[in-house]
PyMOL commands that place a pseudoatom at each C-alpha (Angstrom):
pseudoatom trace, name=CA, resn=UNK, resi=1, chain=A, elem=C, hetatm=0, pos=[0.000, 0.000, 0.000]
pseudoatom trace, name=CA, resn=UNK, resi=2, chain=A, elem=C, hetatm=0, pos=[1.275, 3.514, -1.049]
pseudoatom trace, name=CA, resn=UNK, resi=3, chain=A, elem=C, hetatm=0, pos=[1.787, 5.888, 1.943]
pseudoatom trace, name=CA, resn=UNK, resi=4, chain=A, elem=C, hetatm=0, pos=[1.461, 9.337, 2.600]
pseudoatom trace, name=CA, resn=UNK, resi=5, chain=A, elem=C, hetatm=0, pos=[3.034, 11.285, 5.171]
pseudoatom trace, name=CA, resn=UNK, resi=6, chain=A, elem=C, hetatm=0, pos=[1.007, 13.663, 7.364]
pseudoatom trace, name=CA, resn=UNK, resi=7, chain=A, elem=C, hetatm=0, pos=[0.565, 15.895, 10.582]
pseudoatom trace, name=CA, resn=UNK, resi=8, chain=A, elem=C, hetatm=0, pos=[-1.781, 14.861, 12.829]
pseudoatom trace, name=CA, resn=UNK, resi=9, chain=A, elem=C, hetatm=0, pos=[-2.773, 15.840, 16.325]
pseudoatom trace, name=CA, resn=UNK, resi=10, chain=A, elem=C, hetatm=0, pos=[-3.731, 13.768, 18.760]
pseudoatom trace, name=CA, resn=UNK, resi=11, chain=A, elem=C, hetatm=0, pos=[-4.516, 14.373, 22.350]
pseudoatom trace, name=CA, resn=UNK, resi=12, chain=A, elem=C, hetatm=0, pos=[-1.851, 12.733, 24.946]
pseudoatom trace, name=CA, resn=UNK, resi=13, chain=A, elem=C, hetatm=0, pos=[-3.835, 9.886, 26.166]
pseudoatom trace, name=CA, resn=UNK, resi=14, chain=A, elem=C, hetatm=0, pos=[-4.493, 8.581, 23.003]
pseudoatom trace, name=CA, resn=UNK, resi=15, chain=A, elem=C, hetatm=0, pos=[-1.038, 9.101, 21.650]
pseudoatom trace, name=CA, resn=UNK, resi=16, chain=A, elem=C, hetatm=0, pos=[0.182, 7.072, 24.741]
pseudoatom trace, name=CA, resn=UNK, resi=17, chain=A, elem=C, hetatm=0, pos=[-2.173, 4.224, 24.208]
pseudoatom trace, name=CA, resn=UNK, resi=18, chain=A, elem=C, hetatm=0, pos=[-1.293, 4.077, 20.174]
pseudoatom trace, name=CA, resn=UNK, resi=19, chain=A, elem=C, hetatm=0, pos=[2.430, 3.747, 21.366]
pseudoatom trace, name=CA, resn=UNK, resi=20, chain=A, elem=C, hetatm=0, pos=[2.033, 1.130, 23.790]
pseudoatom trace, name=CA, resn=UNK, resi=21, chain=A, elem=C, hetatm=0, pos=[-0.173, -0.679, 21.766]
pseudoatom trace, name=CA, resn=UNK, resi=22, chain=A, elem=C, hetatm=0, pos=[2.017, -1.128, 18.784]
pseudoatom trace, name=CA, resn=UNK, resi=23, chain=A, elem=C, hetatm=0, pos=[5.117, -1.751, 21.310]
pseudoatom trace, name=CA, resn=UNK, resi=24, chain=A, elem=C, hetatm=0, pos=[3.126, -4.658, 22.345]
pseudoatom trace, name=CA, resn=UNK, resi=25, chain=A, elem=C, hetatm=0, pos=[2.316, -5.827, 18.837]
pseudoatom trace, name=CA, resn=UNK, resi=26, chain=A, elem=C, hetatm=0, pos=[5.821, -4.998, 17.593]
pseudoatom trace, name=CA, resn=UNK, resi=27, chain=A, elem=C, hetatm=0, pos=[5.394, -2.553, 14.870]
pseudoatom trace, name=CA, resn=UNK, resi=28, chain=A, elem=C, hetatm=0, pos=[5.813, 1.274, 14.503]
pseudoatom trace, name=CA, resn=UNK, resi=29, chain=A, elem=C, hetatm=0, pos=[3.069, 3.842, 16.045]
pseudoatom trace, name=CA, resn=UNK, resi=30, chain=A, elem=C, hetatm=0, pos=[2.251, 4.938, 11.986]
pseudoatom trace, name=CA, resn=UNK, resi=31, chain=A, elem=C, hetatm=0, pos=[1.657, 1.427, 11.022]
pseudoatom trace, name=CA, resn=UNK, resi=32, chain=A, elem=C, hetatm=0, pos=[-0.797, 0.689, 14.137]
pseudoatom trace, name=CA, resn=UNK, resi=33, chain=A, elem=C, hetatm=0, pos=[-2.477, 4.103, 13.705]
pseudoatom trace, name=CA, resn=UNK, resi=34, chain=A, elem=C, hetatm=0, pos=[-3.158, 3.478, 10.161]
pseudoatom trace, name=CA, resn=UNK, resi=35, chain=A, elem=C, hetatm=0, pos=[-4.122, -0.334, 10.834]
pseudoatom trace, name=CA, resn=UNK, resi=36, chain=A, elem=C, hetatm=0, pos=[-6.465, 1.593, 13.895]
pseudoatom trace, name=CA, resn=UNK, resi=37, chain=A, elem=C, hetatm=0, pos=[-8.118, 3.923, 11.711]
pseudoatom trace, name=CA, resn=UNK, resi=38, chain=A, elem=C, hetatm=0, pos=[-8.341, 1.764, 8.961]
pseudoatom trace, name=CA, resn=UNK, resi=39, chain=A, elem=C, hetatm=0, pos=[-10.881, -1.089, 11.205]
pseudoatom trace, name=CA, resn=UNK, resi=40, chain=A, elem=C, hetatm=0, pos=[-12.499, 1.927, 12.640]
pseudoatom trace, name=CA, resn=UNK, resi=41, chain=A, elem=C, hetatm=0, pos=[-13.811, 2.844, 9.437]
pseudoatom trace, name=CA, resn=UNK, resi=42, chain=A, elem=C, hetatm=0, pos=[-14.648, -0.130, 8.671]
pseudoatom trace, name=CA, resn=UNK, resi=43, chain=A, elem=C, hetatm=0, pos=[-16.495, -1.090, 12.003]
pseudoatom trace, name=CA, resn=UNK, resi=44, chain=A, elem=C, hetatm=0, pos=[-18.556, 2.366, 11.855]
pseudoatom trace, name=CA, resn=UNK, resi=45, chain=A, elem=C, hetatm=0, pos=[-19.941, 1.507, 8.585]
pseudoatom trace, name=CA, resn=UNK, resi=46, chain=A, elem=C, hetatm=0, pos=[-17.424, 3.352, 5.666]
pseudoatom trace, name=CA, resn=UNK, resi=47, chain=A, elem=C, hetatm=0, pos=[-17.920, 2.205, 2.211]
pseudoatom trace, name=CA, resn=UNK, resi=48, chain=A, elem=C, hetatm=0, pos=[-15.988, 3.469, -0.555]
pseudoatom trace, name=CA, resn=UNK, resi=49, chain=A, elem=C, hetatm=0, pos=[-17.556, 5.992, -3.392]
pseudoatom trace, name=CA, resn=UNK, resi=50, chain=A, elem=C, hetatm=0, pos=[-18.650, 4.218, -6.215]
pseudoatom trace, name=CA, resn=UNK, resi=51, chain=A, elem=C, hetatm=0, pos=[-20.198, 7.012, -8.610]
pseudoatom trace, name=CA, resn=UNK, resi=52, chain=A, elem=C, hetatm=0, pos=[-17.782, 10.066, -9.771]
pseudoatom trace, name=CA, resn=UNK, resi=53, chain=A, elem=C, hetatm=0, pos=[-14.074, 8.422, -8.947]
pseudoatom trace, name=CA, resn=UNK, resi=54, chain=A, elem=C, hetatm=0, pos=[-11.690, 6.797, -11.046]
pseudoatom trace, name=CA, resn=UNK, resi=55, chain=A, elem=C, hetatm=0, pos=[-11.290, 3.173, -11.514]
pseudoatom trace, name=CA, resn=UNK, resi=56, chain=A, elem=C, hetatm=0, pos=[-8.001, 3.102, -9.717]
pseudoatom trace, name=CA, resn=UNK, resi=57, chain=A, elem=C, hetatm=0, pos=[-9.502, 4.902, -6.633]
pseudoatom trace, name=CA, resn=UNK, resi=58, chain=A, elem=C, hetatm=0, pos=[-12.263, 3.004, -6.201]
pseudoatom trace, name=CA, resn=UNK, resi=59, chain=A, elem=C, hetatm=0, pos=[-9.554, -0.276, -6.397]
pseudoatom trace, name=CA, resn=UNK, resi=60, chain=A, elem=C, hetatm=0, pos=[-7.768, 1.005, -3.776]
pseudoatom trace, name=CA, resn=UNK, resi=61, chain=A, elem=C, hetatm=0, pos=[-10.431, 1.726, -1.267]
pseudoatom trace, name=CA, resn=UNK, resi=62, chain=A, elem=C, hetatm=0, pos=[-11.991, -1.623, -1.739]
pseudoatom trace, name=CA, resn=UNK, resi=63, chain=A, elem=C, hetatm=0, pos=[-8.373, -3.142, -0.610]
pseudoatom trace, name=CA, resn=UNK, resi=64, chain=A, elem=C, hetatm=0, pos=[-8.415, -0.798, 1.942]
pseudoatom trace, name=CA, resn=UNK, resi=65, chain=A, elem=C, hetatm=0, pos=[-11.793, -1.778, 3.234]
pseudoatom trace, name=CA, resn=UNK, resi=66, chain=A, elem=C, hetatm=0, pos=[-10.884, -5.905, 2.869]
pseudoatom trace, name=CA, resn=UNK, resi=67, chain=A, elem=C, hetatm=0, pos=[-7.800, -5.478, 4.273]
pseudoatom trace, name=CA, resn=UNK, resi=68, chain=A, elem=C, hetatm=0, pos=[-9.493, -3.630, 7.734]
pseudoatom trace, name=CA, resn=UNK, resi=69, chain=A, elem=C, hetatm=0, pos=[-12.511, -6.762, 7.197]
pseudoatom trace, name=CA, resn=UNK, resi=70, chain=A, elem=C, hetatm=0, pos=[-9.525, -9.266, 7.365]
pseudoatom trace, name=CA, resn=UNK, resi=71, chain=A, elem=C, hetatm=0, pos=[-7.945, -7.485, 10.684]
pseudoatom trace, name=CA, resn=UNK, resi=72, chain=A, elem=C, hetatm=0, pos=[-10.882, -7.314, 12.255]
pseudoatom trace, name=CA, resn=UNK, resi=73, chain=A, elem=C, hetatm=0, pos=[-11.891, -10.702, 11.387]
pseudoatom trace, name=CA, resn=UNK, resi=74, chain=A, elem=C, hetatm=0, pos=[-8.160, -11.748, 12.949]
pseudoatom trace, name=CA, resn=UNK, resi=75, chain=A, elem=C, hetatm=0, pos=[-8.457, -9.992, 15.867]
pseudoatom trace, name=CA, resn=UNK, resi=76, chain=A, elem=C, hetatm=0, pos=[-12.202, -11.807, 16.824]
for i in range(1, 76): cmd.bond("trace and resi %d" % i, "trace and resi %d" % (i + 1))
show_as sticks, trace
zoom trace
């Protein structure tokens, strides 16, 4: 998957639990975050656009979606 790099803000309690939670699962804080926001759109019901976008966009956020189906599936 292509990434992007970006400033985000997050308030210290969360910050501290997205640390600790990818030190206990062994991978960087970006990769849990994006794995993290990637389930929670998932679990709250995001479906990617169908009408209007191109081909390749609607490709990718269809991988995106089955790839946060297949972690939470995973995780129970």
């Amino acid at each position: 998957m292509a990434t992007r790099k970006v400033t985000l803000s997050l308030d210290s309690g969360a910050l501290e639990f997205a640390e600790r939670a990818a030190k206990a699962h062994g991978i960087s804080v970006s990769s849990w975050l994006s794995k993290a926001a990637r389930r929670e759109a998932v679990r709250t019901g995001y479906t990617p656009p169908q009408a209007g976008h191109a081909e390749h966009s609607a490709l990718s956020d269809e991988a995106e979606r089955a790839a946060a189906e297949e972690d939470l599936r995973a995780e129970g």
